[in-house]
N, C-alpha and C positions, 0 to 999 in steps of 0.2 A: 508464428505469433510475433507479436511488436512488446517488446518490453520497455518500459522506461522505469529509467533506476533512480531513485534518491537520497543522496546519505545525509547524514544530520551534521551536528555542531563539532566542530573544528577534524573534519574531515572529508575525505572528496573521492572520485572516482578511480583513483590509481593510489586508495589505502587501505586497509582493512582487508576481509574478504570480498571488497566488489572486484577487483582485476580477475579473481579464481572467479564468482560467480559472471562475471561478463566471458571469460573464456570460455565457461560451461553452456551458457545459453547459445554461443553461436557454435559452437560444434555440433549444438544440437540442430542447429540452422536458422534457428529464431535473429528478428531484428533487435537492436542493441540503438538503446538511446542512455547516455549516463553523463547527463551534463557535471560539469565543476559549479556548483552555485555559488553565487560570488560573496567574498569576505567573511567564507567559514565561523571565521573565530568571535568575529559581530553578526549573530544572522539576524536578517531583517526579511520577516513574511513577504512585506509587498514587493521587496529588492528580485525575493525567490521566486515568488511566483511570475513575476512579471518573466524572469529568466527562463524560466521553464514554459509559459504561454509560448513567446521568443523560439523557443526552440520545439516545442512539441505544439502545432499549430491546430489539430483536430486527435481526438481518440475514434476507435470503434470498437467491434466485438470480436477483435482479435487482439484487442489491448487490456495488456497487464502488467499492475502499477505496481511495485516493490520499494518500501520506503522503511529506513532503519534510523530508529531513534525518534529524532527531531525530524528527519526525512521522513517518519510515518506521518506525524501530523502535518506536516506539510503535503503529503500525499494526499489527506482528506481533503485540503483549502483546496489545492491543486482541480483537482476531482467537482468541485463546487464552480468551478472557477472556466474550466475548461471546454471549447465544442465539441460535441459530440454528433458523427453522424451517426452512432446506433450505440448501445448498450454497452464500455468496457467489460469484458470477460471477467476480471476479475480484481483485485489488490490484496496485495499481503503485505501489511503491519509487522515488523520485524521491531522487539523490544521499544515501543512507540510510548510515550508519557501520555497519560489524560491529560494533565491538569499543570504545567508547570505556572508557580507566583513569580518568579522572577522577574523583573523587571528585563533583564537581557531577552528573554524571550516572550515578553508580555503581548508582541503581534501575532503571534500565531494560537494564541489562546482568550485574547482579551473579547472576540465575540464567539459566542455557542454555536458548535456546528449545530444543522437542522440534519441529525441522524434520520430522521423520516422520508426527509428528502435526498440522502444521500446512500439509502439504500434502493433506490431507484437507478442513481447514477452508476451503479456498479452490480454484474450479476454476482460476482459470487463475493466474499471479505474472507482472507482468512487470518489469523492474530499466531503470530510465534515467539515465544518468552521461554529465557530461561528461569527456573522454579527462583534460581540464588542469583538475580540480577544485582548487583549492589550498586546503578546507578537508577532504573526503573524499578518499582516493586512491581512485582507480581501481580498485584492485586490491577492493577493497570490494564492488564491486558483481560481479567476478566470482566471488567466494565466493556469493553469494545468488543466484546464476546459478544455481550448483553444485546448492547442496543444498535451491534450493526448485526445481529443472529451469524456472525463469523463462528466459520469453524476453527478451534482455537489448537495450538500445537502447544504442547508443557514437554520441555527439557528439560535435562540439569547438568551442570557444570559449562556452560557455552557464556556464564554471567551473561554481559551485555555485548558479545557478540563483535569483541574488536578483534579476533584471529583471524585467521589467512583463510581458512574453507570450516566450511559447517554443511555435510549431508543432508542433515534433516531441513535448511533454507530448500536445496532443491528437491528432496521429497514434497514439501510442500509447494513446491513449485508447479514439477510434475502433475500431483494431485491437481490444479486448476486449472492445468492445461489437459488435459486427461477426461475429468469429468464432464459427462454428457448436461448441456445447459436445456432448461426448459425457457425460450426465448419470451414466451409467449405471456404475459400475470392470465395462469387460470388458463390454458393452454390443456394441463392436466384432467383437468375439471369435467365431470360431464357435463353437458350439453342438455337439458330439459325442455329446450326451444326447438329441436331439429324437424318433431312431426308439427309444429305449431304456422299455422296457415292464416 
C-alpha cells in the first residue's frame, strides 16, 4: 500500500506520533509519503495543496490518505483536488475539525465540500476521535461519520492525539488495509438482466 501522511497546524512530519506511525507502516513494507507542508504555523489551503499535488502526483487503489487535525481537512480538499487513476482505498480522518471560523484557517473551510462527490473519490473513510478531545469536539467526527457513511473509531483519553504512538491509529489502519473492497457501485447486486435477450 502507498500511504500519504498529513499533519495539521503548527506541526510536521518528524512531530507528534507521525515518526512512530511512519516507522510502523514501513516495517510493515508499505510506501511512505509524509511531506513537511510549508509554514505550519500560517497554513494556507492553496500553499498546502498545491505542495502536496507537487509531491504526490496521481493516487490509486492501493492509496491511503491519513490526515490528523487540520491535515484531515486538508486531506478531504486534497482528495477533491487530486488524479486519480482508479479509486483510493481509503482515508482516515484522525481528530479532523468540521467547521473551523477563524480567519487563520478560513481557506480550508471557506467553500463546502461536495460530500456526494467525494465519497466516490475514496472507497472506504474512516473517522478516529478521542471521546475528551479538548481542541476538536467530538461531535465533529460524528458529522463526518454521517455524510462520508465512515466507519468511525471512539477512544478516550488520546484527547487530540499529540503523543508519540496511539495502537488504536494503526488498528484502524489495519482495518482498511485488510478489509475486502467491493470495487464495483452494485457489483454485489443481483443481476435481473443476465437471462434478458
Amino acid at each position: 500500500m502507498k500511504f500519504i501522511l498529513i499533519h495539521g497546524y503548527k506541526s510536521g512530519p518528524d512531530q507528534g506520533f507521525w515518526p512512530w506511525l511512519i516507522d510502523e507502516l514501513k516495517k510493515r513494507g508499505h510506501e511512505v509519503t509524509a511531506p513537511q507542508l510549508p509554514d505550519a504555523e500560517n497554513p494556507n489551503e492553496q500553499a498546502w495543496n498545491e505542495a502536496l499535488l507537487e509531491e504526490v502526483r496521481t493516487v490509486d487503489d492501493e492509496t491511503i490518505v491519513v490526515g490528523h487535525s487540520l491535515g484531515g481537512a486538508m486531506a478531504l480538499r486534497f482528495l477533491e483536488a487530486v488524479e486519480a487513476r482508479s479509486t483510493p482505498r481509503a482515508c482516515l480522518l484522525i481528530s479532523t475539525p468540521w467547521m473551523i471560523r477563524s480567519e487563520k484557517f478560513r481557506g480550508f473551510f471557506l467553500s463546502e465540500l461536495d460530500f456526494e462527490v467525494l465519497m466516490w473519490k475514496v472507497s472506504r473513510f474512516a473517522v478516529l476521535h478521542s471521546k475528551e478531545d479538548d481542541v476538536i469536539p467530538f461531535d465533529h467526527a460524528q458529522k463526518y461519520e454521517k455524510v462520508l457513511h465512515a466507519k468511525l473509531y471512539e477512544t478516550e483519553g488520546a484527547g487530540h492525539f499529540k503523543g508519540e504512538s496511539y495502537p488504536i491509529i494503526l488498528k484502524a489502519i489495519d482495518d482498511l488495509v485488510n478489509e475486502e473492497l467491493v470495487y464495483e457501485p452494485g457489483m454485489s447486486l443481483e443481476n435481473d438482466y443476465d437471462e434478458a435477450h
